[in-house]
C-alpha positions in Angstrom: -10.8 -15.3 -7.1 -7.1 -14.8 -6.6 -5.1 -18.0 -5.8 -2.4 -17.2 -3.5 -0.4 -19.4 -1.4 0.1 -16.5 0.8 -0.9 -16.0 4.5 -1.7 -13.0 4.4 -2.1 -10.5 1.6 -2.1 -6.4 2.0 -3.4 -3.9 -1.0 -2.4 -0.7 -1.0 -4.9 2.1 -2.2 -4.4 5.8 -3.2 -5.8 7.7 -6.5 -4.0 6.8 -9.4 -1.7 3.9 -8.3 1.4 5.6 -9.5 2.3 7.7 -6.6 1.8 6.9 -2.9 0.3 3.1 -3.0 3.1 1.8 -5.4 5.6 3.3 -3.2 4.0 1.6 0.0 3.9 -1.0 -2.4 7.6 -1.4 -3.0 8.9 -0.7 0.5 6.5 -3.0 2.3 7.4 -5.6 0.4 10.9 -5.0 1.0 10.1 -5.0 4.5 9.1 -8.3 4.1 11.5 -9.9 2.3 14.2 -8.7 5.0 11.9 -9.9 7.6 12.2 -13.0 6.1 8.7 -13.3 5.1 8.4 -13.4 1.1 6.5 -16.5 1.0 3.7 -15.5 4.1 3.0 -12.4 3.1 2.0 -10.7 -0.5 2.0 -7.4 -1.3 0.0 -5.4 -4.3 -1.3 -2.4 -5.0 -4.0 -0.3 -6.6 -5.8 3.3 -7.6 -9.4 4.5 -7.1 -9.3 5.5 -10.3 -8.4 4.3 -13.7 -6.1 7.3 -15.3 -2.7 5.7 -15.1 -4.3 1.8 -15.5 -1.1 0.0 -17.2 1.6 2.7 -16.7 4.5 2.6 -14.0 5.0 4.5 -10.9 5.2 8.1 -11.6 8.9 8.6 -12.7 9.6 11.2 -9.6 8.4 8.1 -6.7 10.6 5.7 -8.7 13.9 7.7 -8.4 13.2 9.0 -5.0 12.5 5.1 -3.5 15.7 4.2 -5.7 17.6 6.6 -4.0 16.6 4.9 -0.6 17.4 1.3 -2.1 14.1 0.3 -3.5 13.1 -0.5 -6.5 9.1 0.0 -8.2 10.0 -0.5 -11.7 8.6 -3.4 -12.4 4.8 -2.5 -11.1 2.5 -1.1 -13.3 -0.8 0.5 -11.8 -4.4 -1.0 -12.0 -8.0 -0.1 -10.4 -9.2 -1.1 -7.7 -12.0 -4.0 -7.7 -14.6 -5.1 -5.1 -12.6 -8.8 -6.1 -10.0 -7.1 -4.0 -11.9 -7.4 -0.8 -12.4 -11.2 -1.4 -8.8 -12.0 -2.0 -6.8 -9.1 0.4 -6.8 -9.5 4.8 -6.2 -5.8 4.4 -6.4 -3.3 1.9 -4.6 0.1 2.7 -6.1 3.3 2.0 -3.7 6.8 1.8 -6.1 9.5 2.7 -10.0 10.0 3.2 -11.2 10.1 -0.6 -9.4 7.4 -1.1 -11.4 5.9 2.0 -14.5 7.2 0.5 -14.3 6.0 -2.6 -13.0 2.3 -1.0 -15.9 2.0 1.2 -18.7 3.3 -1.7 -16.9 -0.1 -3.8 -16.9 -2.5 -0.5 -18.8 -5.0 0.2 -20.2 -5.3 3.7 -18.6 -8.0 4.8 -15.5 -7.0 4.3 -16.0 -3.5 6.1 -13.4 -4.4 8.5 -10.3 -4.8 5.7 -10.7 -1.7 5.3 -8.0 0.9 7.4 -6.3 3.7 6.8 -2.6 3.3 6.3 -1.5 6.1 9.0 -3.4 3.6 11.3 0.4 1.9 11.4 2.4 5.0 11.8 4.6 4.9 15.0 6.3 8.5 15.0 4.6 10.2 12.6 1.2 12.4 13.8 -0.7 11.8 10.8 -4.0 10.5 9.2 -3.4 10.8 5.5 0.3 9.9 3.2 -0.6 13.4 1.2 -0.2 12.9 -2.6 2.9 14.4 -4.0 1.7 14.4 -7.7 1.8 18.6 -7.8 4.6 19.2 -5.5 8.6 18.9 -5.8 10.9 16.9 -4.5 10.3 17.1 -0.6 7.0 16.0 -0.9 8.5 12.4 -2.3 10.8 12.5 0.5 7.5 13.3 3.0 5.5 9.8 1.1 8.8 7.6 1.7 9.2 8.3 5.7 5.4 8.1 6.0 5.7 4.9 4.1 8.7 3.7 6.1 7.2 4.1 9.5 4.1 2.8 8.7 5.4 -0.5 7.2 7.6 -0.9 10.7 3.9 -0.9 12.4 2.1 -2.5 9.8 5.0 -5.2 10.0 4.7 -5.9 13.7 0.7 -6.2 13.0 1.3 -8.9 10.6 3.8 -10.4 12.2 1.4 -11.2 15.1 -1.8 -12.1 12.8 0.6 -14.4 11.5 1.5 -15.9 14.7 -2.6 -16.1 15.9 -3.1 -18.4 13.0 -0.1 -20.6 13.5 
């Protein structure tokens, strides 16, 4: 097990950890820290698969988040583990094979960590953050306002778990 000295503890989830879940990643955790937050909340992320294990954000995600004043160099992708739902309150998938392939690796118990990131959306009509690995530019730029909306909801949710528990 994971020792943490957290409160509360989010994993973000998409294929290959280089993409969409470090990006969510990096701006949630900004989120937090400007929220004042850093030492309540931590903030990781990881792949369904194990192509990229070791290797940074995909070089387009970093330069696109650096461009909107975050920063993902220093994460380097991993897989996910069924450890994870021991040690995460949450653990954010990006679209429904990640979900698939999440729920086929969770155990029972922990059934309801388990959400869907667009779950947290507030202006945004969406279900999935679509992966941007084979498109340009705009489809960055599409996985960073996804990303931002739904860390302004996902923020207010555990801002108030926070508060339940005292």
């Amino acid at each position: 097990m994971t020792t943490s000295c957290a409160d509360f503890r989010i994993l973000f989830v998409c294929m290959g950890n280089i993409c969409r879940s470090p990006t969510a990643h990096g701006v949630f955790e900004a989120k937090v820290h400007e929220a004042g937050l850093a030492g309540r909340v931590e903030v990781d992320s990881a792949g369904t698969h194990s192509y990229h294990v070791g290797a940074p954000p995909d070089a387009r995600s970093q330069k696109h988040a650096l461009l909107r004043g975050y920063d993902l160099s220093s994460q380097r992708a991993r897989q996910l583990t069924v450890q994870d739902f021991d040690d995460f309150d949450l653990v954010l998938v990006m679209d429904e094979d990640n979900l698939a392939r999440a729920q086929a690796l969770c155990p029972l118990q922990h059934a309801q960590k388990l959400r869907r990131f667009a779950e947290f959306f507030l202006h945004h009509n969406s279900m999935i953050v679509p992966d941007p690995y084979q498109g340009g530019s705009r489809g960055f730029e599409q996985v960073l306002d996804l990303v931002e909306d739904g860390s302004a909801g996902l923020l207010a949710h555990v801002a108030s778990q926070l508060e339940s528990r005292g």
